[in-house]
C-alpha positions as CSV (number, residue, x, y, z in Angstrom):
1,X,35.1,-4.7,4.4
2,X,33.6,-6.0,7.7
3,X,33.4,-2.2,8.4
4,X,31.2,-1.5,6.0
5,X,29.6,-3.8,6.2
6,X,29.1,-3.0,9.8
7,X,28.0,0.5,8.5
8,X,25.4,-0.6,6.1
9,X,23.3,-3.0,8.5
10,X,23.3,-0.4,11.2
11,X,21.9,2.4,8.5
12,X,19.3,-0.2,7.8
13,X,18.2,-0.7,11.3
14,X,18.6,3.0,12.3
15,X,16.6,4.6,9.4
16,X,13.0,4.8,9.9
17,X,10.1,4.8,7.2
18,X,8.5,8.1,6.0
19,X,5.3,7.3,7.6
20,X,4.6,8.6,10.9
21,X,4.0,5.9,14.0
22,X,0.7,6.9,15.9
23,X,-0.2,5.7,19.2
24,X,-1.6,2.4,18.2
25,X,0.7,-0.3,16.2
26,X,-1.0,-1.3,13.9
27,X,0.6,-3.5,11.4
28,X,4.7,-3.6,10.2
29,X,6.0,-0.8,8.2
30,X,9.3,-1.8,6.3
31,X,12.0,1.2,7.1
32,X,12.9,3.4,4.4
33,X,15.4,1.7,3.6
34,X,14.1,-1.5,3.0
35,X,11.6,0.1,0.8
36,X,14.6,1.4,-1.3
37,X,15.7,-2.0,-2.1
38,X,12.7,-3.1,-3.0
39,X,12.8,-0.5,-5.2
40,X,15.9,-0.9,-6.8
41,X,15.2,-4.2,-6.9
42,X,11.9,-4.0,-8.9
43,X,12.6,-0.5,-11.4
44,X,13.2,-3.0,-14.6
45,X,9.8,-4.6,-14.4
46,X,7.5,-3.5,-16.4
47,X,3.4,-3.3,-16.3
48,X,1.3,-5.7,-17.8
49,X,-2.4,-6.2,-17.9
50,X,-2.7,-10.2,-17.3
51,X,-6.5,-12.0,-17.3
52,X,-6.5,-14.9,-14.8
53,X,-9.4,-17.6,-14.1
54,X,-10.4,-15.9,-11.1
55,X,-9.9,-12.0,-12.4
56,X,-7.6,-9.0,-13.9
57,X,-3.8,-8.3,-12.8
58,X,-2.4,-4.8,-13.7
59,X,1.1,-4.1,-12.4
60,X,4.6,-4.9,-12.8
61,X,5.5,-8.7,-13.6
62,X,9.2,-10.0,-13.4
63,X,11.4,-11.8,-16.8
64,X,9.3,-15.3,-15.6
65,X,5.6,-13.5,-15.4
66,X,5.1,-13.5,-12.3
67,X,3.5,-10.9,-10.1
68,X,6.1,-8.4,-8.7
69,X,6.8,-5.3,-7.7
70,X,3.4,-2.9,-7.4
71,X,0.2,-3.8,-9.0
72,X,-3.5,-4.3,-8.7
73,X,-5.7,-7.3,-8.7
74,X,-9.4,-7.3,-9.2
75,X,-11.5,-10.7,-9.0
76,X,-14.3,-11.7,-11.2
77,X,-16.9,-10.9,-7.7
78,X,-15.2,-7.6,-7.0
79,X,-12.9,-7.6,-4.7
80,X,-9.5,-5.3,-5.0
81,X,-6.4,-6.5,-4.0
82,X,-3.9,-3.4,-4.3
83,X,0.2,-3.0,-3.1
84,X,3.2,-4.8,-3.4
85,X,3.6,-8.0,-4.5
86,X,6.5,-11.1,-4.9
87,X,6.3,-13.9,-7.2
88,X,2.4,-13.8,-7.1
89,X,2.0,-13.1,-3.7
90,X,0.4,-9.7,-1.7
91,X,3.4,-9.0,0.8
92,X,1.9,-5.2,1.9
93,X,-1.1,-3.7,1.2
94,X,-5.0,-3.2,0.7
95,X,-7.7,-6.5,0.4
96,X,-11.0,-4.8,-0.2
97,X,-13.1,-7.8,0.3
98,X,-17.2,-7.4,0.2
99,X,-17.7,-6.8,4.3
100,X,-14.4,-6.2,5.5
101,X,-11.0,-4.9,4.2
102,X,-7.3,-6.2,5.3
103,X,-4.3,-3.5,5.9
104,X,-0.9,-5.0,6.2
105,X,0.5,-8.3,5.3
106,X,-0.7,-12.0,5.9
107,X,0.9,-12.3,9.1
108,X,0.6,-8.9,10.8
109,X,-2.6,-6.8,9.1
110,X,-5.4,-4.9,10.9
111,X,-9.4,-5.8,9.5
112,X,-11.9,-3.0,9.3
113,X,-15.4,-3.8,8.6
114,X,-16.8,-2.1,5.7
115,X,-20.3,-1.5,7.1
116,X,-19.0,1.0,9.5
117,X,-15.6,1.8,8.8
118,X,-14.6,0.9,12.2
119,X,-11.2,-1.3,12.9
120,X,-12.7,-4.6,13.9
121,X,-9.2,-6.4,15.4
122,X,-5.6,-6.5,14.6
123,X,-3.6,-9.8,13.5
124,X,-0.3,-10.9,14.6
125,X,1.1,-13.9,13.8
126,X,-1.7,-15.8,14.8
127,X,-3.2,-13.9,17.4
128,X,-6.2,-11.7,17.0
129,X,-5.8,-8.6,19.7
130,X,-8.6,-6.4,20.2
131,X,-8.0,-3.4,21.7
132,X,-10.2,-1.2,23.8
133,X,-12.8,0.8,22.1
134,X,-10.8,3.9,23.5
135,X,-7.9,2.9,21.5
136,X,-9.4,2.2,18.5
137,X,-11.8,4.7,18.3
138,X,-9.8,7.0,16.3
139,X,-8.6,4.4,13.4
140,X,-11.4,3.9,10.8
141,X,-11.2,2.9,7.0
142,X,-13.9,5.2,5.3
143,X,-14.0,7.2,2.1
144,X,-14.1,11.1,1.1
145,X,-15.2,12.4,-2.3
146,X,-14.3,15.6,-3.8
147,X,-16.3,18.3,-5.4
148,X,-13.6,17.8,-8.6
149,X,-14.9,13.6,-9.1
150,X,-12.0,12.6,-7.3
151,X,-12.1,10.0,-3.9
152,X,-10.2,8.8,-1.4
153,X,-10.9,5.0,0.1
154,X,-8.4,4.2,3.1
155,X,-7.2,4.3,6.5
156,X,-8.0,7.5,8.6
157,X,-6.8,8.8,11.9
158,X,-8.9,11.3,13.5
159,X,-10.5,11.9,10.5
160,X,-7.5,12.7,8.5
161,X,-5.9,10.3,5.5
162,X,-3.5,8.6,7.7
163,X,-1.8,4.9,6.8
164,X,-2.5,3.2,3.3
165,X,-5.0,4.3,1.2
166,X,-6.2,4.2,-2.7
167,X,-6.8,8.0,-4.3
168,X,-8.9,7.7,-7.5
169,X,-8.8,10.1,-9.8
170,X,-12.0,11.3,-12.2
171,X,-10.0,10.5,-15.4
172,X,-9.6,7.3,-14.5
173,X,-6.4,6.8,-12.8
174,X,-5.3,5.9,-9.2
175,X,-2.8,6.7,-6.2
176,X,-2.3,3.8,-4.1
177,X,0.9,4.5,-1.0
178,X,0.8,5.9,2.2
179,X,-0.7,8.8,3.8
180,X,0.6,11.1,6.6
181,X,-1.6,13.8,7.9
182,X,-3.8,14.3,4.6
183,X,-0.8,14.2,2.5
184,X,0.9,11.5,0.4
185,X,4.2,10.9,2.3
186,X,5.7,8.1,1.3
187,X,6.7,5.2,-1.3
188,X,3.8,4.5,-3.5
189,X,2.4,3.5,-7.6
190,X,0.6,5.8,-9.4
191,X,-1.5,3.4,-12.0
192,X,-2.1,6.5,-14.8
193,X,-5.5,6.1,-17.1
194,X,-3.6,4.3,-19.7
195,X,-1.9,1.4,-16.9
196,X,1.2,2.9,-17.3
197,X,2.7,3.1,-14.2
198,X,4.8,5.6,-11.9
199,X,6.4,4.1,-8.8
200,X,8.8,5.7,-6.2
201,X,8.3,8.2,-3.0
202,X,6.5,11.2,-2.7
203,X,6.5,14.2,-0.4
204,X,2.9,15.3,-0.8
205,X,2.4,16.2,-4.6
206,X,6.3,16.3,-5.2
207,X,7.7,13.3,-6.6
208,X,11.1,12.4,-5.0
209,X,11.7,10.0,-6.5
210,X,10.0,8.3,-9.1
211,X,10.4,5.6,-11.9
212,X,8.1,6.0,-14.4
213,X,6.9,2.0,-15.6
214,X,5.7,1.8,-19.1
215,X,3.0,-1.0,-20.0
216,X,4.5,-3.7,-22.0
C-alpha cells in the first residue's frame, strides 16, 4: 500500500501539463495530472444557464448549485469571466474586465491592458513583479479574426496563440483552454451554440478525451 502510494504522488509530481513553459513564468499551470482529477472529479455535473443579480452563469453546477467545474460568467456591464470554477469561485482562467484582462488565478495571474495588448505586470501572492520591457515584449493579449467569422481573443507569444485564450465561433459557440504554438493543446470546454457543453483535452482539432455535458 505505502508503495503505491509512494508511486502515485511521485507520477503526480513528475508529470507535466500539455502546455509548453516559455521563457517567462508567467502564472501556475496545474500538471496534467492534476487536471485529470479535476476532471474526473467534475464529468457528472451538468450545464446550466443560471441569471444572478449581478449577470448570466453558463457552465457546469454541482448537486448543491453551485458553480463548478467549467463555465462562463458574464455581468450585467460586460465583463467575461471564463475557466474553471469551485463552489462559486474562478480558480483558473480568463477576467476580461473593461481596460485590462486577468490570466491565471487570484493569487498568481498576469494583467494585460486591453488598450494595447501589452502585459502590464505579473502577480504573485501579493507582489506585483514587473519585468523588463525585453522580457515582456513578446507576451501580449490581442485578438485575430478570420476570413470564415470566426476570432480568437487571448494570450500570444510572438505573435502566435500561445497560453489561454477564448475561440469564438460564427455560429455562435466558443473554445475556451489552452493554446500551444497556434494550436489547441490542452484541457479545455467547448460551450456549443445550444450551451451544451464538451469538456476534456485536445491535441489540436483531435479530441482526446472528451466528456460531452448536456444542459440541464
Amino acid at each position: 500500500m505505502k508503495k503505491q502510494l509512494f508511486s502515485l504522488i511521485l507520477s503526480l509530481i513528475t508529470l507535466s501539463s500539455y502546455a509548453q513553459y516559455t521563457p517567462l513564468f508567467k502564472y501556475e499551470v496545474a500538471p496534467a495530472a492534476f487536471e485529470h482529477i479535476f476532471l474526473d472529479h467534475i464529468k457528472d455535473f451538468r450545464a446550466a444557464t443560471i441569471s444572478t443579480g449581478t449577470g448570466q452563469y453558463v457552465g457546469q453546477t454541482n448537486e448543491l448549485h453551485s458553480l463548478y467545474g467549467y463555465g462562463q460568467y458574464i455581468t450585467d456591464d460586460g465583463n467575461i469571466i471564463i475557466g474553471k470554477f469551485r463552489q462559486g469561485e474562478l480558480i483558473q482562467g480568463i477576467s476580461l474586465g473593461k481596460d485590462n484582462v486577468i490570466v491565471g488565478n487570484k493569487n498568481f495571474y498576469c494583467s494585460y491592458s486591453l488598450t494595447t495588448g501589452k502585459l502590464e505586470y505579473i502577480y504573485n501572492n501579493g507582489t506585483k513583479q514587473i519585468s523588463q520591457p525585453d522580457d515582456i515584449k513578446d507576451y501580449t493579449f490581442m485578438s485575430q479574426d478570420f476570413a470564415n467569422g470566426d476570432k480568437f481573443i487571448g494570450e500570444l507569444y510572438k505573435g502566435k496563440r500561445h497560453g489561454l485564450g477564448i475561440y469564438y465561433y460564427a455560429d455562435g459557440g466558443l473554445w475556451y483552454g489552452c493554446f500551444n504554438n497556434d494550436i489547441r493543446n490542452g484541457f479545455g470546454a467547448w460551450f456549443k451554440a445550444d450551451n451544451d457543453l464538451v469538456i476534456g483535452l485536445w491535441d489540436g482539432e483531435e479530441e482526446r478525451r472528451c466528456i460531452f455535458i448536456p444542459q440541464k
